[in-house]
Structures are given as C-alpha cells and as structure tokens.
C-alpha positions in Angstrom: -7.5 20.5 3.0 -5.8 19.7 6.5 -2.9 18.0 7.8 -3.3 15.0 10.2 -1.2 14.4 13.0 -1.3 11.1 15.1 0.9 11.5 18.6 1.6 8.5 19.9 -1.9 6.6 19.2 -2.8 3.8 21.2 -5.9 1.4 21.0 -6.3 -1.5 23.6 -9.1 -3.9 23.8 -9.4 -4.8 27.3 -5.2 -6.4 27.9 -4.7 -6.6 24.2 -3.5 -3.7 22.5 -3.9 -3.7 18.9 -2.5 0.1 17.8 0.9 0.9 19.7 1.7 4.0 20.0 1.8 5.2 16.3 3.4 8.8 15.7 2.7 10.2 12.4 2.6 13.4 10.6 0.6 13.6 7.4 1.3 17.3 4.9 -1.9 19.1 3.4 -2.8 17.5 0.3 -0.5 14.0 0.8 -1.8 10.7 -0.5 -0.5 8.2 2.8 -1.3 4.4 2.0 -1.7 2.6 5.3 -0.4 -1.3 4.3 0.3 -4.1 6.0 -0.9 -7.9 6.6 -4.8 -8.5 8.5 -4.5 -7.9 11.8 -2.1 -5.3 11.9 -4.3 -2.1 13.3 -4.2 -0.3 9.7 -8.1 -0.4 9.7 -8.4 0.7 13.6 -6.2 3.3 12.9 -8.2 4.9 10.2 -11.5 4.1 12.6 -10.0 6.0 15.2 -9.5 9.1 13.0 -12.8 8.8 11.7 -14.4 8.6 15.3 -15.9 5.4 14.7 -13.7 3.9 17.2 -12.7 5.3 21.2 -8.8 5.8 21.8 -7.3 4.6 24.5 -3.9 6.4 24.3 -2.3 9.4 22.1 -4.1 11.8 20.2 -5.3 12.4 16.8 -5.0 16.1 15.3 -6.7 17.2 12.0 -5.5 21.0 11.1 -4.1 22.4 14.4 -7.5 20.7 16.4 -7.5 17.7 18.4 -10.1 15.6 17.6 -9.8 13.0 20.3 -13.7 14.0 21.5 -15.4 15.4 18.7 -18.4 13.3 16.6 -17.8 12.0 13.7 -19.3 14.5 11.8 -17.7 17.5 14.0 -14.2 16.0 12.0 -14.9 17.2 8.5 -14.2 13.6 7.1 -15.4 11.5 4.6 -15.4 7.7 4.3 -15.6 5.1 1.7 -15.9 1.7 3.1 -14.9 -2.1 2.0 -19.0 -2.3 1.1 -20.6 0.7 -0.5 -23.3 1.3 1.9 -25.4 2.9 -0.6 -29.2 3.3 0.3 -30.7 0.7 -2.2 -34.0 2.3 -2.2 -32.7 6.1 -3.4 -31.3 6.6 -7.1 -27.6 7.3 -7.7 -28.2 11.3 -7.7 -30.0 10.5 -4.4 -27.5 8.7 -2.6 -24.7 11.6 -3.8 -27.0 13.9 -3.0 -28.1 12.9 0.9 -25.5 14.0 3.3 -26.1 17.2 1.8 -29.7 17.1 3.0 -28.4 16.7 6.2 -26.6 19.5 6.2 -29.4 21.4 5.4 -27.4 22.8 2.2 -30.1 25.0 0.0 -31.7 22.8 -3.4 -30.1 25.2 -5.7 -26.5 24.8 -4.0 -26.9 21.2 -4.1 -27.6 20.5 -7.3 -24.5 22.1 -8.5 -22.3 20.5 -5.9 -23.7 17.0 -7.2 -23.4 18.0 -10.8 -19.7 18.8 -10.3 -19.1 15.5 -8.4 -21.1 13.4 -10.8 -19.3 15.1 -14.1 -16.1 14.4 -12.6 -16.9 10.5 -12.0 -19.1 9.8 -15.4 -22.1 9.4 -13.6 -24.3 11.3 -15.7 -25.8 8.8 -17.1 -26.5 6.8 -14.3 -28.1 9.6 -12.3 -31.7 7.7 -12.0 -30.0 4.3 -12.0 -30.5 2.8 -8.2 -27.5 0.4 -7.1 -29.5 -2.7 -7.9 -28.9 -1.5 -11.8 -25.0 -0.7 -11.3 -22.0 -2.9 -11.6 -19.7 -3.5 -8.5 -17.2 -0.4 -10.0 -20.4 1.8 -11.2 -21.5 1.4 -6.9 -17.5 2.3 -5.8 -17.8 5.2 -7.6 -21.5 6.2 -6.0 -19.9 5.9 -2.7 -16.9 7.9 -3.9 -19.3 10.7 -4.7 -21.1 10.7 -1.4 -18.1 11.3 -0.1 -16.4 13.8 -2.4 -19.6 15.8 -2.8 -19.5 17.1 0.9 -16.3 18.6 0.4 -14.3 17.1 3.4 -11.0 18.5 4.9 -10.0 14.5 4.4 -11.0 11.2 2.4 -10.8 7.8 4.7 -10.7 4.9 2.4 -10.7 1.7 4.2 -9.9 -1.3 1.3 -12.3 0.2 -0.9 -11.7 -1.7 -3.9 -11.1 -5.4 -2.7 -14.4 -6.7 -3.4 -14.2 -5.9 -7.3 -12.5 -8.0 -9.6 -8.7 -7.4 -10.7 -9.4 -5.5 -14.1 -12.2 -2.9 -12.5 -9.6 -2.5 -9.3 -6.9 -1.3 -12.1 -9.4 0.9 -13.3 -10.8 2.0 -9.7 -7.3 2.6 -9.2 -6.8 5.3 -12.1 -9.8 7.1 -10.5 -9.0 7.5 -7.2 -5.2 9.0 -8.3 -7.7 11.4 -11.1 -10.1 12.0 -7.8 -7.0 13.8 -5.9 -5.3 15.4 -8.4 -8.2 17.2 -9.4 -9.2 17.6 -5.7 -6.3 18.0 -4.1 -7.5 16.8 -0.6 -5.7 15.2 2.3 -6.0 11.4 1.6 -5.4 8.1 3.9 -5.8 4.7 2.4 -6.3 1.4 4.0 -5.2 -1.7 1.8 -3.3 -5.2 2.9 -2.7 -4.7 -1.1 1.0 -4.0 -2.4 0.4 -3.0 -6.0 -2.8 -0.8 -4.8 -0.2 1.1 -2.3 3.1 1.3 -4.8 0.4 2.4 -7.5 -1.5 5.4 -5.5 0.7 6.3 -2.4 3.0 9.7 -2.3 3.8 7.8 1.1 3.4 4.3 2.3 3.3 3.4 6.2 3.9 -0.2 6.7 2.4 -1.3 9.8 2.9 -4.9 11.7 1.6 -6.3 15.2 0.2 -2.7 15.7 3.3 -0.5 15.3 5.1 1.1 12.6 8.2 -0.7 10.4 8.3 2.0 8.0 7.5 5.2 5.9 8.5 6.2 3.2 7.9 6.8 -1.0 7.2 3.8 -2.7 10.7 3.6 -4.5 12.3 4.1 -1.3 10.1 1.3 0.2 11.2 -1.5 -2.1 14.5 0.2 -2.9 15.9 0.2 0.9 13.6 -1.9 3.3 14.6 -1.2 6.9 14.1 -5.0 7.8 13.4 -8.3 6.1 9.6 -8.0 7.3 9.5 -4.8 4.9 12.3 -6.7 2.3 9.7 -9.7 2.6 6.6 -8.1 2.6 6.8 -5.1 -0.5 7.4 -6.8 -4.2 6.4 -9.6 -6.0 7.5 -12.3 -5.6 9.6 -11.6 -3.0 12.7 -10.8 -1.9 15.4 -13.5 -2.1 16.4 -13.6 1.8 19.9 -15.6 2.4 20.7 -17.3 5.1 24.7 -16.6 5.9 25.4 -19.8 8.0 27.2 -21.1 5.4 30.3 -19.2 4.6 30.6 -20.0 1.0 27.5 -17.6 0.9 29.2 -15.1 2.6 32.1 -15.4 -0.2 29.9 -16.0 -3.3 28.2 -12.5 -2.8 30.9 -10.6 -1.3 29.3 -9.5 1.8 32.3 -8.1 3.7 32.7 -8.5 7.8 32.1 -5.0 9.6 31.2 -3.6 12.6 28.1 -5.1 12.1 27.9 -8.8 11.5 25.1 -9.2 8.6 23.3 -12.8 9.4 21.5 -12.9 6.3 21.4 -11.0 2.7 18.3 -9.9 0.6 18.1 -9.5 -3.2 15.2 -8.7 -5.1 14.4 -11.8 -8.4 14.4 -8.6 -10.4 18.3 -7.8 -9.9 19.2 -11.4 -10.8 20.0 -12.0 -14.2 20.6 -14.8 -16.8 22.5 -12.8 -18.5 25.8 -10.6 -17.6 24.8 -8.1 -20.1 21.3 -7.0 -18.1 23.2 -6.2 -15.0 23.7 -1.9 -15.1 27.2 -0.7 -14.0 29.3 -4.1 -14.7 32.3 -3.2 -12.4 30.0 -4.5 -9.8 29.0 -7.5 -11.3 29.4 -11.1 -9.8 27.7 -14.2 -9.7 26.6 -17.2 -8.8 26.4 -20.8 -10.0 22.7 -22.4 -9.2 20.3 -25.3 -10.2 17.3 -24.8 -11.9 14.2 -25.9 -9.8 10.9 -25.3 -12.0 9.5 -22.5 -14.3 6.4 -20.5 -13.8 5.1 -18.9 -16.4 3.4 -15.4 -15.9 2.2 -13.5 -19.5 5.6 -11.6 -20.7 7.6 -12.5 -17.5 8.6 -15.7 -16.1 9.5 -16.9 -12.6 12.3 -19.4 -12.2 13.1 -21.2 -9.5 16.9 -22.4 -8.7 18.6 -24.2 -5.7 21.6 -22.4 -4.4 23.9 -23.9 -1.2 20.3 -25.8 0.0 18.6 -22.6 -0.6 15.9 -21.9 -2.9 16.2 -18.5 -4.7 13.5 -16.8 -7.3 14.2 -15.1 -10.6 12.1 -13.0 -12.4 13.0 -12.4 -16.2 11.5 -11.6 -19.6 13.4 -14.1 -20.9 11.9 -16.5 -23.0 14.3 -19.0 -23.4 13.2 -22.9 -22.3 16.8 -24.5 -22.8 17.6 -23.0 -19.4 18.1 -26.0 -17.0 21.0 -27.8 -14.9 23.7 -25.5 -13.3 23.6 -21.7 -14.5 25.3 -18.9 -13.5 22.8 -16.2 -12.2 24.9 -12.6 -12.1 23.8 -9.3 -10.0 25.1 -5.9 -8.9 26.9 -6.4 -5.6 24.9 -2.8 -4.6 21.9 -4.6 -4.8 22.6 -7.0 -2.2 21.1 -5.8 1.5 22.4 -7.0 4.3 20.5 -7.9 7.8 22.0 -8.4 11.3 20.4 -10.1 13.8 17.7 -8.2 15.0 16.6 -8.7 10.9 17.4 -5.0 11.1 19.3 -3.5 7.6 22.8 -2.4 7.7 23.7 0.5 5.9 27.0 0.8 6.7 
C-alpha cells in the first residue's frame, strides 16, 4: 500500500487549463471517489497519476516519491479503464496472467498469484473462456484481475463500470468494495456517477471547472454541502434550492437575518414531509402550505411535485396515498434548512 499526495496539480492544454491547482492528500489503504460532471478534469487527474498524461504544474507523490518523471510502469499502479482492453485473442487465465510475463515473474510463482486473483473473483470457471465468450460483467472482472494480480501499491479506476447495465453495475459495485477489503490497497475512483461514489467512497472529492468544491465522507457530503453546486449536484432528485427574493420565504422557513445575509435556502425532498408525524425532533417543526404540481411514480417511493410562492419544490415520500392534491401543508425540521449567501457559499453560522 502507499499514500498519494497531489501538491498543487496543474494541467494546461496550450491557454486552457483543465486541472487547477488540486492539493490532495490520500491515507494508505483509503477508498477516494473522484466525482463530478464531464469535463471537470477528474479523468486527467487520475491520467496524470498514472503517467499517461505530462503535468504542467504541481507534483504527484506516491509513498514519500515523487513521481512527476517516472514511466508508467516505474509507479507501481494499476488501471482498469472505461473499456476492458483485454487481448481478445488470449484466454481469461491469459489475459490475468500477462503483465506478469512481463515482469519476468517465474511459471511456478505465477500460477499461484493468478490462482489467488482468480478464486477471489469466481473466475475459475472461466479460466479457458476468451472475452468473446464472457458477458460485459464476466470482462470487468478480467480486467480487474489483470490489475489486482500484479499486486500494485495503487488501483486507478477510471468509470469502470458505465458501460454495463444498471443491475450488473450494483453487482460490479459489491465487488470492487469485496476487492479492497480483502486487499486492502490504496484506491482512486473516477465516476460522473453519484450512487457509484456515496456507495464505495471512504472519501468523495467533488471536482468542477478543474478545481476542487469539496471532500469529505459521503454522509458529510450530502449532509452539509459547502455550496449549492455540491447541495445541487449529490442526491437524487435534488436539492430543493429557494430563492429568498420574496420575503414571505424568508418568514415561512424561519431563516433569521445574521451577519451573513443568506440569498437562497436548500432542503433536501427527503426532509419534507406530508405528514407532521415523520419529521424527528418536533420542537423544530414548521411548515409550509403548497400546490400540488404532478406525481411521479418510482417502485416504493414517489416524487411529488408542488408550487410554492412561484417556486417549484420536490418531495420524495413512501407515501402511497393518491387523494393528495390542491393546497397541502408540507412540514420539515427547521435544522435541515441550509442557507447560501451570495457567493452560493453555505453559512454555518
């Protein structure tokens, strides 16, 4: 295992920088999800750290060595792309098997590290399978292997799952967490995919436009965004974001004038209830009166849209009931509400 340190990376392509100056310190053994939308350097990031990509600023440190000019392979690293790369013409104990060859690691050595790998992934009986004969999740867990097999100090994934359907990506999923707690090895992930990150992460690192909103655990993430692009941007649906222009806002939910002016408030569709018997801790509950808009119907939950002051607000309840419709009330814990000034910054005072 190894940590990995980025000091203030950088990556430019000709005026146009891309990464900005990213500072990050990842522990021994730490599973770091790297999320944000396309186009927001999480992939040249991980390319970077990989080698597979120059730097133009910053440096990159895996252990206590800086890595900025070694090869790829000098880095001890292992990655799993978006497509499995496998060699179609070798069998699935072949393809495991190859970067061993490479490193010139003795037959009788090799088997065993590919028998460990493969036992570990339910391969066996795929070994003389080539990827023609596999499944899209069968092939992700071939590449996984290739990689796991060499033993690297880290594991690069980059999106590995998006081009398999939803079920087999819950099921990738499962494995990858399995992979590391039996492994135990230093991991970075690359996904534009929320559930993928709240599901595997011990930290998530939001990026935008190249530079870093926020880290933090998962529950922290969605718990207390620093801004409305994190409030926005982790759960779904999505945060409720209020615009305060109107005053009677600003009175309905309580939001009280301090030091620093909030402009708009968040709250998740999760923390607003049909009920005033769901809300936890009812010496902070409060409400609202709002119009029902439309229903949409998603297995055991349901998402309803209402019209509030001209604004259109989403709740998210397991509440069967159809009758719903006209003017409601719609209660919530006055803790729940975030508030954002105008910098679309949190205030947590």
């Amino acid at each position: 295992m190894a940590s990995v340190q980025f000091s203030n990376l950088a990556k430019s392509y000709g005026d146009t920088p891309i990464v900005k100056e990213i500072n990050l310190d990842i522990d021994h053994g730490e599973f770091i999800v790297l999320l944000g939308p396309s186009g927001c350097g999480k992939s040249t990031t991980l390319r970077m750290l990989a080698g597979l990509e120059s730097i133009s600023g910053g440096e990159i440190f895996i252990g206590e060595e800086m890595v900025n000019d070694l090869h790829p392979i000098e880095r001890n690293i292992a990655m799993v792309f978006q497509s499995y790369a496998l060699y179609p013409h070798m069998t699935v104990e072949q393809n495991i098997g190859f970067s061993l060859d490479n490193l010139k690691v003795e037959k009788s050595e090799k088997q065993k590290l590919v028998a460990n790998v493969v036992e570990m992934l339910e391969l066996t009986p795929l070994l003389k399978r080539k990827p023609k004969d596999l499944s899209g999740g069968q092939r992700q867990r071939v590449a996984m292997g290739r990689a796991m097999v060499r033993s690297p100090e880290v594991f690069l994934f980059d999106e590995p799952l998006s081009n398999l359907d939803a079920k087999l990506r819950g099921q990738m999923r499962k494995e990858i967490k399995e992979m590391h707690k039996k492994v135990q090895t230093t991991v970075i992930y690359v996904t534009h995919d929320q559930v993928e990150a709240m599901t595997l992460a011990d930290r998530i690192v939001i990026l935008n436009d190249g530079k870093i909103e926020q880290i933090g655990t998962p529950k922290e993430i969605f718990d207390q965004p620093k801004n409305t692009f994190v409030a926005k941007f982790i759960g779904a649906p999505a945060m409720n974001l209020i615009d305060l222009s109107n005053p009677q806002i600003e009175s309905d939910f309580g939001v009280s004038t301090t030091e620093h002016k909030a402009v708009s408030i968040g709250i998740r569709p999760q923390y607003l209830y049909l009920n005033e018997n769901e809300v936890k801790d009812l010496e902070q509950v409060t409400y609202i009166d709002a119009t029902v808009v439309s229903y949409e119907l998603l297995g055991s939950t349901r998402h309803i849209k209402f019209k509030y002051q001209d604004q259109i607000l989403v709740v998210e309840t397991t509440s069967n009931d159809a009758t719903v419709k006209g003017t409601v009330r719609l209660y919530f814990n006055k803790t729940q509400v975030h508030r954002f000034d105008e910098n679309n910054n949190t205030i947590t005072h």
